[in-house]
C-alpha positions as CSV (number, residue, x, y, z in Angstrom):
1,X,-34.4,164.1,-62.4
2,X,-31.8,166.6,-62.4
3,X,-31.2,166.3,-65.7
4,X,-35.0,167.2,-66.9
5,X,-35.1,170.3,-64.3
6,X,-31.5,171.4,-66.1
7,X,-33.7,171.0,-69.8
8,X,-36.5,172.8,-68.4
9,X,-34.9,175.3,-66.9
10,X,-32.5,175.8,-70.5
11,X,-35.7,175.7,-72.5
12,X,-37.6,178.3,-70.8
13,X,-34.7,180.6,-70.6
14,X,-33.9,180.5,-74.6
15,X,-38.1,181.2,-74.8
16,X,-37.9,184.2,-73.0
17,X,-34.7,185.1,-75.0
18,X,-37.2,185.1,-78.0
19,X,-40.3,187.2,-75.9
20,X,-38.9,190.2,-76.6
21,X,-37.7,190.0,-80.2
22,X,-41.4,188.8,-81.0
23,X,-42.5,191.5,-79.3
24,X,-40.9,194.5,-80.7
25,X,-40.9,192.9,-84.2
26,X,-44.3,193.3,-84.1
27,X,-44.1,197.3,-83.0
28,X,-41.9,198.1,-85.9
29,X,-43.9,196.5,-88.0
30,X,-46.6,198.3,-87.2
31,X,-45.0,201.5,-87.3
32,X,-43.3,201.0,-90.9
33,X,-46.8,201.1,-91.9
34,X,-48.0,204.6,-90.7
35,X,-50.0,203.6,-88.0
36,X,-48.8,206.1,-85.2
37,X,-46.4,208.0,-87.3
38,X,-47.4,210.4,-90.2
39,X,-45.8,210.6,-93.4
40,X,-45.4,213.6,-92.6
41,X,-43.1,213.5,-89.7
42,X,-41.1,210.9,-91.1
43,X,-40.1,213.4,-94.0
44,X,-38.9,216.1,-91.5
45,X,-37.2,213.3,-89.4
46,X,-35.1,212.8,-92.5
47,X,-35.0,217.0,-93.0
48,X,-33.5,216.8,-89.4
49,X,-30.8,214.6,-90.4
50,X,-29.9,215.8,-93.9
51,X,-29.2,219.1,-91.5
52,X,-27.4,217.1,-89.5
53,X,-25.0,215.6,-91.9
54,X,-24.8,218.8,-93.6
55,X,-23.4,220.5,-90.7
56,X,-21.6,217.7,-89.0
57,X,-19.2,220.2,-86.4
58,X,-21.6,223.2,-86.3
59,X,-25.4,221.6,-86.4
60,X,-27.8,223.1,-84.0
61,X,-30.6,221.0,-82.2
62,X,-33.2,220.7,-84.4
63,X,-36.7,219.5,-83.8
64,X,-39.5,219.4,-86.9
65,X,-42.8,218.7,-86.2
66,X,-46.3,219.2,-88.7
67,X,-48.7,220.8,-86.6
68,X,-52.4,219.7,-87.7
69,X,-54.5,221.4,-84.7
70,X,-52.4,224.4,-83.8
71,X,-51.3,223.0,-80.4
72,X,-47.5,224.4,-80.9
73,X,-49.2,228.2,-80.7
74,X,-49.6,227.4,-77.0
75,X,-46.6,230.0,-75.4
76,X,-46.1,232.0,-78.7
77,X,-47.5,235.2,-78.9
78,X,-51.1,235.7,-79.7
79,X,-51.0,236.4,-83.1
80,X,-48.9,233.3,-84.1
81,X,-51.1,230.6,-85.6
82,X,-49.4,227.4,-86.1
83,X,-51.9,225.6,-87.3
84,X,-51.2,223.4,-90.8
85,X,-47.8,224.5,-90.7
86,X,-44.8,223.0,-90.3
87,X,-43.1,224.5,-86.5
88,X,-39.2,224.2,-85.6
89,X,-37.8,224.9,-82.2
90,X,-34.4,226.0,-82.9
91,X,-32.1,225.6,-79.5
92,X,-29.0,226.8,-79.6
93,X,-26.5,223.8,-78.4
94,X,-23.5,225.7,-79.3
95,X,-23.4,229.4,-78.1
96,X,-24.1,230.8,-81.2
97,X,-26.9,232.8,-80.3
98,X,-25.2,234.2,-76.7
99,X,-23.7,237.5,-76.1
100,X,-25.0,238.8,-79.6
101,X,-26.7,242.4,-80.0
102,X,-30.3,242.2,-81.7
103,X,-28.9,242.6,-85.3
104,X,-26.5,240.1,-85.1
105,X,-29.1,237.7,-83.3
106,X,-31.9,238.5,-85.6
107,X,-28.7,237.6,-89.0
108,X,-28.1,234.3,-87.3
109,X,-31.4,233.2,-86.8
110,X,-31.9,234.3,-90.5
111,X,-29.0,232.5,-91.9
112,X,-29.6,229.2,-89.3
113,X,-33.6,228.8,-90.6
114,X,-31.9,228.9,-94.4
115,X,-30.0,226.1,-93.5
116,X,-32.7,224.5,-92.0
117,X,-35.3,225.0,-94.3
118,X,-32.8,224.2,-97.5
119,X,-32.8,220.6,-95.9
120,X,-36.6,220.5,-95.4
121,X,-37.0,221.6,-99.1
122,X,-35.5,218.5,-100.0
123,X,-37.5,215.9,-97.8
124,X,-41.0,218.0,-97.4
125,X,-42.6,219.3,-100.7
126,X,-42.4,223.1,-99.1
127,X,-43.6,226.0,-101.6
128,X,-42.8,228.9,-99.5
129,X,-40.7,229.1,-96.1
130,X,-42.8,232.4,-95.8
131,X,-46.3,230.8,-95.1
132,X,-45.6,227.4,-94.5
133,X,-42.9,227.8,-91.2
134,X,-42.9,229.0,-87.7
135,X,-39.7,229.1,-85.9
136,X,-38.8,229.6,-82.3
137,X,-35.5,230.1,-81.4
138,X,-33.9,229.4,-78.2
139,X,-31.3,229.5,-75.9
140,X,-29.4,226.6,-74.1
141,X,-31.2,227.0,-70.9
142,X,-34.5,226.7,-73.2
143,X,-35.0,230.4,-72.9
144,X,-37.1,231.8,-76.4
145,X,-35.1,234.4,-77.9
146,X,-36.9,234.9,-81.0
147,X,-39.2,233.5,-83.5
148,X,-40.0,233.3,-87.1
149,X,-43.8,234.2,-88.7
150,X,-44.9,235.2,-91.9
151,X,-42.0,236.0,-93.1
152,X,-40.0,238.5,-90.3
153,X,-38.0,237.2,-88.0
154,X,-38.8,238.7,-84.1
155,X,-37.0,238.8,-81.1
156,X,-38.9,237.7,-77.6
157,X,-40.5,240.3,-75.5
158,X,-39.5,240.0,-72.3
């Protein structure tokens, strides 16, 4: 008797060893496939780390996103459109943007969205960083500083 309560109790516990493996075999799956994830954002994940690896002591946090609807305009100023473009939050993780007077801090965001975009070039068929990005830029408290539109980079009006 003990013995078959020992079995059963061995059994079930090597069954629910397998649950969740099952389970989440079945998620990946699903999302190697594209349902859930655009092709899309699966090019500027790999953007995100080629920028990464590129810049392995002095990366800055990084998030790429393709904005169908123009829901990342929410917060920017009015006459940033995000829609159909591709939008990068830009947060500076390092101090790189702190203490700097507008010149500087308008250089550095210039020479950090090169970076960036030189890395999206390579994952995302991107014709022109002019008309196909927006950037914000901000600080480690998640503060904007300044954004990218069309071309000219501004700084936040307060």
């Amino acid at each position: 008797m003990k013995s078959k309560k020992l079995l059963a109790a061995f059994l079930l516990g090597v069954g629910l060893c397998f649950v969740p493996v099952l389970g989440h075999g079945g998620q990946l799956e699903h999302l190697s496939y594209g349902a859930g994830v655009s092709l899309i954002n699966s090019f500027l994940l790999e953007a995100r780390v080629n920028y990464v690896m590129r810049n392995p002591t002095d990366f800055l946090n990084v998030q790429m996103y393709y904005d169908s609807d123009g829901k990342y305009s929410r917060g920017l100023p009015e006459s940033v459109d995000t829609k159909g473009k591709l939008f990068v939050w830009v947060v500076d993780n390092r101090d790189v943007f702190s203490d700097k007077s507008e010149i500087a801090l308008l250089n550095i965001f210039k020479r950090s969205l090169k970076e960036i975009y030189s890395c999206m070039v390579l994952a995302v068929m991107t014709t022109d960083m002019d008309t196909d990005i927006v950037a914000v830029f901000l600080s480690r408290e998640l503060t904007p500083l300044g954004y990218f539109y069309q071309g000219e980079y501004h700084l936040w009006k307060k």
